[in-house]
N, C-alpha and C positions, 0 to 999 in steps of 0.2 A: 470848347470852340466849335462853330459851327461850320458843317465844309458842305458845298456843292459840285465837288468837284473829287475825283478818282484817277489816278492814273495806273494804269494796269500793265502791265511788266511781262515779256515773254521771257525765256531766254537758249531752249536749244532752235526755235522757229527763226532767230537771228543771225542762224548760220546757213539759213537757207539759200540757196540762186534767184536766179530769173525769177523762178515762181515763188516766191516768199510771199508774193501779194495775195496765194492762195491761203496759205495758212495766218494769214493775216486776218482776211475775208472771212475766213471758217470763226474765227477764235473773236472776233468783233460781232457777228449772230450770235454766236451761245452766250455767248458775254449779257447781252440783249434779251436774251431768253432767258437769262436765269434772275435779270430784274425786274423782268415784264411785271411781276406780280407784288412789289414793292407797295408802301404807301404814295410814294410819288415816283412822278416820270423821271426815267433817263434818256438821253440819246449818248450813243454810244457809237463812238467813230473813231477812225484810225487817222494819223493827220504827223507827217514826216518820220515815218518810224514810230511812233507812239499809242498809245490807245486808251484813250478817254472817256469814261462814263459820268455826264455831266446835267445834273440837277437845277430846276429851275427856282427851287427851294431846298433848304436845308434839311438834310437827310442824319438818318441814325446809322454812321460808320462799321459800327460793326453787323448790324443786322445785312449792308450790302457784301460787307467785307466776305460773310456767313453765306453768301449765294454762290460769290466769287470763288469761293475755295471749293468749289462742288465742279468748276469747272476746271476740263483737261486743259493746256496749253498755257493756263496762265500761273505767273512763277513769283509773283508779290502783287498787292495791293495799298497803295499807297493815297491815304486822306492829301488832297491835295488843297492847297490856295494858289489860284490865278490870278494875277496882276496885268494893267497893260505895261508896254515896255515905257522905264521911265528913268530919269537921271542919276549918274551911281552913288550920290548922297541920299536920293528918296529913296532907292532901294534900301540902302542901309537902313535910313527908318520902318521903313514894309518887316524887312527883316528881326527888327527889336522889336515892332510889335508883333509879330507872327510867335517869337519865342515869350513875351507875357502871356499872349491867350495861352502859348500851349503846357507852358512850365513858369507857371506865375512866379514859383518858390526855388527856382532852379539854382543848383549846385552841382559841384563836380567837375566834369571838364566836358569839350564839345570841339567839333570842328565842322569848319565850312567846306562844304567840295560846291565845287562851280561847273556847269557843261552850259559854253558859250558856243553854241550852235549860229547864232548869228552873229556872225564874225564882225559886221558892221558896227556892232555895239563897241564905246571907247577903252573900257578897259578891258585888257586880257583877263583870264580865267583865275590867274593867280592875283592879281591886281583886286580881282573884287573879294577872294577869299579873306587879302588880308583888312581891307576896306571895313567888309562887313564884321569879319572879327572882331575887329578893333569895336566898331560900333555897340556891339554885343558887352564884350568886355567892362565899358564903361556902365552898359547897364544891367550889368550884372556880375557884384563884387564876386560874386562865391562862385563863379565860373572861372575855368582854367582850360587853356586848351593842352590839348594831344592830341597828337598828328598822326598817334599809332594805333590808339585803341580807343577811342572819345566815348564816353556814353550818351550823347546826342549828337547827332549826324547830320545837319542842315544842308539839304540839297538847294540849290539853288541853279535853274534851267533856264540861260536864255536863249529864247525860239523869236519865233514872231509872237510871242507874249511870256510873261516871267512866271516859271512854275517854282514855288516853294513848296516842300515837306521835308519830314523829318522820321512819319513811321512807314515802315514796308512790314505788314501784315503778308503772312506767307503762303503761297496762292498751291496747288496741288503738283504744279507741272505737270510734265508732258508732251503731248501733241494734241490738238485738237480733234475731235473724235469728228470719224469721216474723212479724215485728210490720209488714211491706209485704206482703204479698203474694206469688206465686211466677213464676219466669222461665225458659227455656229459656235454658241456653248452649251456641252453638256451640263445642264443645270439640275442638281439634287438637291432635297433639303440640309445636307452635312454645311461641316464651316467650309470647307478648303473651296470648290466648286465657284463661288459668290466674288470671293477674292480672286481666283484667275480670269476671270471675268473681267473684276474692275480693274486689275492688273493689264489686262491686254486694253481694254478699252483707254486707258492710259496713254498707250502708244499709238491715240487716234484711229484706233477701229471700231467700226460700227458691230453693236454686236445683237443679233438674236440667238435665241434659246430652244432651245428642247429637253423637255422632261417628262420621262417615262413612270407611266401612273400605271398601277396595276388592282383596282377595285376587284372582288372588295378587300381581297388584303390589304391594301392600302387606305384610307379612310379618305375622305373630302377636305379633312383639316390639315391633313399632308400634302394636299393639293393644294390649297389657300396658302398653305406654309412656300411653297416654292414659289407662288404667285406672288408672295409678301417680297422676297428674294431679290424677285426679279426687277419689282418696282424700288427695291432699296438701289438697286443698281444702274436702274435708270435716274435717280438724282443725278448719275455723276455722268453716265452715256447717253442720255437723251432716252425716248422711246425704246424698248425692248419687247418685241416680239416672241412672246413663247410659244412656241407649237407642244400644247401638250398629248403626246402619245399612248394610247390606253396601250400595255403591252403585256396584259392579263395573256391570254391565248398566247403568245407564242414562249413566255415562261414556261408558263403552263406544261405545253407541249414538249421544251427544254427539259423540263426536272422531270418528267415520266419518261422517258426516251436515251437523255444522255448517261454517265458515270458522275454521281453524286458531287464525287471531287473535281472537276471538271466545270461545275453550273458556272461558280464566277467567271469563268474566263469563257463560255460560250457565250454564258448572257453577254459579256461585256463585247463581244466582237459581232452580235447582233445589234446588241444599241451603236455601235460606231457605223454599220452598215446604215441603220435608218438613218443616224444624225447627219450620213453623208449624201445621201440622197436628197435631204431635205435641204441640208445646203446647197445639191447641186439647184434644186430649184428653186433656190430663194437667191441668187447670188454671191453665195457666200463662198470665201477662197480656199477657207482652211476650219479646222475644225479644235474649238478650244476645250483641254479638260485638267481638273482643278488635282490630278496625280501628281505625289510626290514617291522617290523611288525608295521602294522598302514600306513605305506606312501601312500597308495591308498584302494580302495577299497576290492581289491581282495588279498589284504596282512596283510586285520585282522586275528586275530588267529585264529576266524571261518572260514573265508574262507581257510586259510591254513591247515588247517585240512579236511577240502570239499575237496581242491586240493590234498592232500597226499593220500586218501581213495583209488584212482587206480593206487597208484605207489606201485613197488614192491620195485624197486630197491630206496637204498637211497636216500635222495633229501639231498646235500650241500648249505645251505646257509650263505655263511662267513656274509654277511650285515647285517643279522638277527636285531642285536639290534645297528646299526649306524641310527646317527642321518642326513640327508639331507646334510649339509654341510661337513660334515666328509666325506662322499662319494666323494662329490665335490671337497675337498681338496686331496684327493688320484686320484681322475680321471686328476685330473692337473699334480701330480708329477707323474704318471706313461705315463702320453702324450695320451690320450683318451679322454679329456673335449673337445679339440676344435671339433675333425670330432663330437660327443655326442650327440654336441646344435647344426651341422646344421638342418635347419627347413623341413626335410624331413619326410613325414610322414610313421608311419608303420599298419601293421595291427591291433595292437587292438584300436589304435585310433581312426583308421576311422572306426570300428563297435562298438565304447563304447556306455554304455547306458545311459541316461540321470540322471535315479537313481538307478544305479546298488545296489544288496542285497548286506550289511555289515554282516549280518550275517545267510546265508546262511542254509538252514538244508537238512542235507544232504540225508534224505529220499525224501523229494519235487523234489530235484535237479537231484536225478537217477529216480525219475518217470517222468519228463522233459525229460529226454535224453531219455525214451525208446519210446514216441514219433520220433524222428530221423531214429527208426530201421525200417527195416536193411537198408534201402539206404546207413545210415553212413558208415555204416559196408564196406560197398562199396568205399565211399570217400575215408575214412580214405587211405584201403588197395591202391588208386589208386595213393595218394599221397606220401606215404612210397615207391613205384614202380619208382614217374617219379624224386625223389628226385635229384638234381643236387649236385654234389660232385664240391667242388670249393676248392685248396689249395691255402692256403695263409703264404706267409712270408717263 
């Protein structure tokens, strides 16, 4: 069957106030931007609570359906037929042929739900469910209804024109991104990091990035690796901004100077100081990182509280209480497992410590670091200075 027509489904933005016309506006642009580059044109408008992507020619359902699901905010995709508004006997017929094109050979059982928005129209909502039914029925023996559990579900919308369908293809939800605010992520080439990412961009925040390169430990293909990352991530958030950080020099200065066991958790309370500063000047509110508690050393709750000690601004961590494979099963369906596991290394790898502190105290750990001063004081500022800004996606 051929269709020109989409109706696209929110569903926590419907509980919004006043300003629901924001997350409306937001989720009707992306919407827009993610068909821009389709074989044909959409316009894409919102029009009494609903939101419409509508074709001047017959489009391929699921390749828009495949852009749609890339976007936050929206919660089904539905191939639509629009009708003008017309008498409840022709509708009935609209209705039996909408179910030949769409189930020539159809059996089983089915029901009609009705949303009679214009009240003007003669019959009630129930009155066309059974209208139509009936119609269906006669044309079609091997159909049965059920009123509990149908396997064909015929919507039928009357507005100021008659919307039919029957698939809701299921859209990612969320909130539309931008409609919170914006966040740094610490972005590495591991799985977990990628996922909190699109995890928080989810809940409609804007998100850029920062990742810490440490040549030439680190190679150029580990650097292209989190560049890949980044831009897998901006399918679903829009543009993402990495700042990436050469943070060769102040490792460096780290692992000759601190206590071996020690390096994870100073390095890491160095990189939250830069991620936060870079925030502070990029406008970002809070600072996102892909930790779950227990999975490595530096992500028991002592350390995590060592690491939160020099942050000002919030720290997000959606992973917090996922277990290993939970991560892995969400880095697969969001398309970030394969670039993930290539075998590239990053920096804290190549400076981890044999038997890094599980639980850290964090009086020890600031009398560590102020061995560092001031040279750090120096590193730091030189690397927040040569940071390279890289857009991706």
């Amino acid at each position: 069957m051929e269709f020109r027509a989409l109706l696209i489904k929110y569903a926590e933005i419907g509980i919004k106030g006043k300003n629901r016309y924001l997350f409306e506006d937001k989720l009707v642009s992306q919407c827009a931007r993610a068909l821009k580059d389709l074989p044909v044109p959409f316009n894409v408008y919102k029009k009494t609570g609903r939101i419409y992507a509508v074709s001047p020619e017959p489009f391929d359902v699921e390749e828009a359906a495949e852009a749609l699901q890339r976007v936050f905010g929206v919660a089904g995709i539905c191939p639509l037929v629009q009708l003008p508004l017309m008498k409840p006997e022709e509708l009935a017929g609209a209705a039996v042929d909408y179910m030949r094109e769409m189930y020539p050979q159809a059996s089983g059982s089915f029901k009609v739900f009705t949303t009679r928005a214009d009240k003007s129209y003669p019959l009630e909502s129930n009155e066309i469910n059974c209208l139509l039914g009936e119609a269906i029925l006669k044309a079609f023996p091997d159909l049965h209804v059920d009123v509990h559990q149908p396997q064909i579900r015929l919507h039928v919308e009357i507005r100021s024109e008659i919307n039919l369908y029957s698939r809701v293809l299921p859209g990612p939800g969320g909130m539309p991104v931008g409609t919170n605010g914006k966040a740094m992520l610490l972005l590495s080439g591991g799985i977990d990091s990628p996922v909190a990412g699109w995890m928080v961009a989810k809940r409609g925040v804007t998100i850029e990035a920062v990742y810490f390169h440490a040549p030439p430990y680190t190679s150029e293909r580990a650097r292209q690796k989190v560049v890949d990352l980044a831009a897998e991530i901006a399918r679903y958030a829009g543009p993402v901004r990495l700042h990436v950080v050469n943070f060769t020099a102040p490792q460096l200065h780290i692992y000759e100077t601190c206590p071996h066991e020690e390096l994870t958790i100073i390095m890491r309370r160095y990189m939250m100081r830069i991620a936060e500063r870079l925030a502070a000047e990029n406008g970002c509110l809070g600072l996102v990182t892909g930790e779950s508690i227990g999975q490595v050393a530096s992500q028991t709750v002592h350390s995590l509280a060592v690491t939160n000690e020099v942050c000002r601004l919030p720290v997000f961590r959606p992973l917090i209480a996922f277990d290993k494979q939970d991560i892995i099963d969400l880095s697969k369906k969001i398309g970030t497992y394969e670039t993930s596991i290539l075998p590239y290394e990053d920096c804290c790898t190549i400076f981890v410590a044999k038997h890094p502190v599980t639980k850290p105290n964090a009086g020890i750990i600031r009398r560590s670091e102020e061995r560092l001063l001031p040279k750090m004081d120096e590193l730091v500022e030189e690397a927040i200075r040569t940071a390279e800004v890289v857009v991706c996606g």
